[in-house]
C-alpha positions in Angstrom: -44.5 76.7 51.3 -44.2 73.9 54.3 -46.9 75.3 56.6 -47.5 73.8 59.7 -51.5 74.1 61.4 -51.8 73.9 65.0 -55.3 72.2 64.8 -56.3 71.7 61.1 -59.1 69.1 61.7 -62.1 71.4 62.1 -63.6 74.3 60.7 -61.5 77.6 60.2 -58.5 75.3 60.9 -59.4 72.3 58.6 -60.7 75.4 56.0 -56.7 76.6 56.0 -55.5 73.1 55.7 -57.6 72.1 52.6 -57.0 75.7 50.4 -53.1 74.7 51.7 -53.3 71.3 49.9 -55.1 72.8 47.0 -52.2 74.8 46.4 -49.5 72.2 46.6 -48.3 73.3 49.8 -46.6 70.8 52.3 -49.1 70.9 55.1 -48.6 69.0 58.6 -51.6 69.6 61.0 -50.7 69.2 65.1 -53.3 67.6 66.4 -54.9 65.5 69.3 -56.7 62.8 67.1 -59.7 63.0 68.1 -60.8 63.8 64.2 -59.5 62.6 61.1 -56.8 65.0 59.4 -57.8 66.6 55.6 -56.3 64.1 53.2 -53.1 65.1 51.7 -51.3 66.4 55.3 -48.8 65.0 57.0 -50.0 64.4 61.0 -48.4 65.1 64.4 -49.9 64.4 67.6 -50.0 65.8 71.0 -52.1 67.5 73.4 -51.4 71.3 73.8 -53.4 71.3 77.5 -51.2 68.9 78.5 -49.8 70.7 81.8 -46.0 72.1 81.6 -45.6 71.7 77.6 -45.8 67.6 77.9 -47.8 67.3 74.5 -45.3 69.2 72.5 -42.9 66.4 72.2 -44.1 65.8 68.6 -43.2 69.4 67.9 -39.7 69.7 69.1 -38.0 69.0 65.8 -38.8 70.4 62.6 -38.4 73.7 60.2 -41.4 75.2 58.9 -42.0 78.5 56.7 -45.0 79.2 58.8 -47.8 78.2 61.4 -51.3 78.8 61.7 -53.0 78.7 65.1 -56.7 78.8 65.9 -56.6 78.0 69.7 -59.2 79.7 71.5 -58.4 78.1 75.0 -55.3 79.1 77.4 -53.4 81.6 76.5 -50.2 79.8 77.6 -51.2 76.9 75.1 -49.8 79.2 72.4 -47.0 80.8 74.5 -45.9 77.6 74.5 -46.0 76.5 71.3 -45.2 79.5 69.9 -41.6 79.8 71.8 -40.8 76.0 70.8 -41.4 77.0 67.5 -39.9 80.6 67.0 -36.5 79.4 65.8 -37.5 77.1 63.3 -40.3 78.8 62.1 -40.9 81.8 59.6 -43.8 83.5 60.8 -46.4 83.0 63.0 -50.7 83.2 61.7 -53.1 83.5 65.0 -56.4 83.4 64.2 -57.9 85.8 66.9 -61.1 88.1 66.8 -62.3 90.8 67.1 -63.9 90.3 70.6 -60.7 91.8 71.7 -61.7 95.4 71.7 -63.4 96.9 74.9 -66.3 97.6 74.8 -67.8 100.4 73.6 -66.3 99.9 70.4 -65.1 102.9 69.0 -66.6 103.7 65.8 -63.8 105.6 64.2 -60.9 103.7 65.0 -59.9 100.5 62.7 -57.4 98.2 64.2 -55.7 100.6 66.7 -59.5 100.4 68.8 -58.6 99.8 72.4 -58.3 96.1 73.7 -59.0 94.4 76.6 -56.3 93.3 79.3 -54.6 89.8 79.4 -51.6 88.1 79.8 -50.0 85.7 77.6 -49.4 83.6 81.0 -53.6 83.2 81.9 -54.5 79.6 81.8 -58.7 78.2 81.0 -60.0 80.6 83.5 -60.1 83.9 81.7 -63.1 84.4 79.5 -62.9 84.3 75.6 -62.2 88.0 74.2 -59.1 87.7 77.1 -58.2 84.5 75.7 -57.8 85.6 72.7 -55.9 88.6 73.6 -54.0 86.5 75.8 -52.8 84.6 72.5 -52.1 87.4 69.9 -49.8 88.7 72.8 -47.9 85.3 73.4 -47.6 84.7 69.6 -45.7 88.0 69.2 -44.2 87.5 72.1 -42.2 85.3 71.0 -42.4 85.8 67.1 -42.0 89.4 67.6 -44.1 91.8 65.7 -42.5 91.4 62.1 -43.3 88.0 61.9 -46.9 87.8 63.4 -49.8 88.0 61.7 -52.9 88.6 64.1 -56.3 87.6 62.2 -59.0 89.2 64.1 -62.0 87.6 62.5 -66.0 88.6 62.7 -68.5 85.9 62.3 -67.5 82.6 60.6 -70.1 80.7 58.7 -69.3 78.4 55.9 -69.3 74.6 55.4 -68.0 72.7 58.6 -68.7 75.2 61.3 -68.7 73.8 64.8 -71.2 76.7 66.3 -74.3 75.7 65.1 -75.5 79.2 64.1 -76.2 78.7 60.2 -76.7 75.2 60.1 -79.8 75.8 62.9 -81.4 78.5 60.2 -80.4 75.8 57.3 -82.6 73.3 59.7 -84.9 75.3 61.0 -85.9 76.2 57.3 -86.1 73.2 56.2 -88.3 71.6 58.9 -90.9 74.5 57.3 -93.7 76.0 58.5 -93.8 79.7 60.0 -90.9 80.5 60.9 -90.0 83.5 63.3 -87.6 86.0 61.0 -86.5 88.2 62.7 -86.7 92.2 61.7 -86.2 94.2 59.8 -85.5 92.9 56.6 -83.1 95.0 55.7 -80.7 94.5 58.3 -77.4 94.7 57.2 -75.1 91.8 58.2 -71.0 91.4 58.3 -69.6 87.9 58.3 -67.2 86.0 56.6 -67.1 82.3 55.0 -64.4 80.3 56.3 -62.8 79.3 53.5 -62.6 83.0 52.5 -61.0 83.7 55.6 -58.7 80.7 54.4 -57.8 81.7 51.2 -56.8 85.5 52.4 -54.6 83.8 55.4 -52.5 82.0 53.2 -52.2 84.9 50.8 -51.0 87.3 53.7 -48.7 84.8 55.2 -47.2 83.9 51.7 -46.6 87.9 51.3 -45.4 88.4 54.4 -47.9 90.3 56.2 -47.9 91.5 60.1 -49.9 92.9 62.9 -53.5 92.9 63.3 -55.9 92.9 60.7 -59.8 92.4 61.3 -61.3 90.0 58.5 -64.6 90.2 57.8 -67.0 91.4 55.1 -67.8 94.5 54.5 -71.3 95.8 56.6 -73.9 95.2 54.6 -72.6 92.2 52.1 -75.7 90.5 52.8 -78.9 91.2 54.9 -81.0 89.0 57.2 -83.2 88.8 54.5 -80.9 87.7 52.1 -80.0 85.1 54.5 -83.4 83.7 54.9 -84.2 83.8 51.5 -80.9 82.0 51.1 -81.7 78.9 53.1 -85.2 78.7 51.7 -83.8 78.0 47.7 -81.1 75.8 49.4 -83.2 73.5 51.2 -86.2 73.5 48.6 -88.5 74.3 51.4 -91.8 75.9 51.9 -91.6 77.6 54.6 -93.2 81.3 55.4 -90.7 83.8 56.5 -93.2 85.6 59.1 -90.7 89.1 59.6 -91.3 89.9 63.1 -90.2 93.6 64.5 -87.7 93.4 67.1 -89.2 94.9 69.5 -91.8 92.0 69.6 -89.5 89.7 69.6 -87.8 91.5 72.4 -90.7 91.9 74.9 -90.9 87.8 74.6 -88.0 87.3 76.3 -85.9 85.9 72.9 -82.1 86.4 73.4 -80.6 87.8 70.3 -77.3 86.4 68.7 -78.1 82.7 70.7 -81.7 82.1 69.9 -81.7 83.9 66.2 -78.1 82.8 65.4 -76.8 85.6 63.7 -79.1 88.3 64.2 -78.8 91.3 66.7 -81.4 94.3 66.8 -80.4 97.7 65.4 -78.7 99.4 67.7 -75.7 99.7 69.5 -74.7 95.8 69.9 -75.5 95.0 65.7 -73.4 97.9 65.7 -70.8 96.3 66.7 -71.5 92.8 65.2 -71.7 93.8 61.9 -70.5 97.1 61.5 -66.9 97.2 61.6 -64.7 98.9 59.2 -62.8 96.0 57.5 -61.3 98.4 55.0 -57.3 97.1 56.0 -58.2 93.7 55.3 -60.4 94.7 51.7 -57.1 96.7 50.4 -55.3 93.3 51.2 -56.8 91.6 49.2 -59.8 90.0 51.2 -62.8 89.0 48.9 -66.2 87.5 50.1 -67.8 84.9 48.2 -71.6 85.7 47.9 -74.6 84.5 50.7 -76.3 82.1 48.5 -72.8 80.2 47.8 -71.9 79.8 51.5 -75.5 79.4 52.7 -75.8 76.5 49.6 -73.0 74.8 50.2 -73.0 74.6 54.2 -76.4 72.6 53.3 -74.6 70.3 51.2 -72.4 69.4 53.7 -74.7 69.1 56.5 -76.7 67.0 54.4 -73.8 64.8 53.9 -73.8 64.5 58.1 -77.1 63.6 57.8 -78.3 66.8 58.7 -76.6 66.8 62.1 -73.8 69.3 62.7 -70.6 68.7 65.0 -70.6 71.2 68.0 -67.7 72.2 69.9 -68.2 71.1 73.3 -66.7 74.5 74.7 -69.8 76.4 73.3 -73.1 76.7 74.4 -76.2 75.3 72.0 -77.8 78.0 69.9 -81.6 78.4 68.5 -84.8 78.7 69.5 -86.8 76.0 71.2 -89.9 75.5 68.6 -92.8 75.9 71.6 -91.4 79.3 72.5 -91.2 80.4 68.8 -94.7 79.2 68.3 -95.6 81.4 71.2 -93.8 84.6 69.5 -95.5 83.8 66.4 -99.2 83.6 68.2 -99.6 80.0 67.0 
């Protein structure tokens, strides 16, 4: 397979271009340079905000059996792209997610939930779940339905994530002491490891696989406690896990999701977060690696950083300041 990545040098992106090359695929990452490429692709290099299409050049020649785009920016960034590309290109792989849907979710439906409104044409001002719909609709767009695959994905965690949400519990851990875990224990959580979400990709694009699919876990393949526990073996520390109920946590002002990475209280939002049916993307083949793997080996590599993860700069900074969570905790 020649597959081409639109990105390819971080996370999700650099996660497709690595299983790519592990499989003796003929991988080219497009790219702005600003990070270096995963050994064993071939590079191109342009910039896709680049007003009127100007950092294309690189990709006006060229035959490839498919592309993979993780653009989470302008819509017409992959309108773009993705009508330069649709005669010399097999198929088209958009990473989306499934911040598409309006909200209330609902709860019955699968893939066929309602989405929000958005044009293939909006540029940086529209906000994310609109920019992502914005994309799935300018990929088939010009793709056409047959030859798009729309990748809807849940929460990413895994080795080289750019958020911050599982290397902050990783460090937060570590640095021991009590720490704040949020309640209850029990609490089912739905994510999926990047290279997971990696491996499935290339399988559905190799197969031919179209329309949208959301890829994630099933509810419930690990719990918050699980998680913690996770990060505690990982980092060797000896930290207390002090399980606080979250209504405590609540009534102190904490903001779920941004700062407790990961965690939302029972109800209607956790819902949401990590309780979609993912049973397409299961009976395709999808297969989750267990917690303790992804939580071990996202330490490893951010102790290879030197215990420092890369951020993207479009995203705010997660986790809680350590004088507030002192103040939760009563210390």
């Amino acid at each position: 397979m020649r597959l081409l990545i639109l990105g390819g040098t971080e996370f999700v992106g650099r996660a497709v271009a690595e299983e790519a090359v592990a499989r003796d695929w003929d991988v080219t990452v497009f790219h702005r340079g600003r990070h270096a490429p995963p050994p064993g692709t071939a590079v191109l290099h342009g910039d896709r905000a680049a007003p009127d299409g100007a950092g294309l050049a690189a990709l006006r020649e060229g035959t490839w059996d498919a592309v993979v785009d993780t653009w989470s920016g302008a819509p017409r960034a992959v309108r773009d792209a993705a009508r330069l590309l649709a005669d010399r290109v097999g198929r088209y792989a958009y990473v989306s997610s499934c911040s598409v849907y309006e909200w209330p979710l609902v709860a019955e439906l699968r893939e066929d939930k309602p989405v929000v409104e958005a044009s293939p044409d909006d540029g940086d001002e529209v906000p994310y779940p609109r920019a992502k719909r914005g994309g799935e609709l300018a990929a088939v767009g010009a793709f056409g339905p047959e030859r798009t695959l729309l990748v809807r994905a849940g929460l990413i965690l895994g080795p080289g994530e750019n958020i911050g949400r599982l290397p902050w519990w990783l460090n937060r851990v570590a640095r021991g002491g009590p720490v704040l875990a949020p309640g209850p224990r029990d609490l089912p959580l739905q994510y999926v490891d990047a290279r997971d979400l990696a491996g499935w990709l290339l399988d559905a694009v190799e197969g031919g696989s179209a329309g949208p699919y959301d890829l994630v876990s099933r509810p419930g393949h690990a719990t918050m406690e699980a998680l913690l526990e996770a990060c505690l073996r990982a980092t060797g520390s000896d930290a207390e896990l002090r399980w606080t109920d979250p209504g405590t946590i609540l009534a102190a002002g904490v903001e779920p999701w941004s700062d407790l990475p990961v965690w939302t209280p029972p109800g209607e939002l956790h819902d949401a977060m990590h309780g979609a049916d993912v049973s397409k993307a299961l009976a395709a083949g999808l297969r989750c690696r267990p917690v303790e793997e992804t939580v071990a080996d996202t330490w490893a590599w951010l102790c290879g950083l030197g215990g420092r993860a890369p951020r993207r700069p479009d995203r705010d900074p997660v986790g809680l300041d350590p004088e507030r969570e002192a103040e939760v905790l009563g210390l």
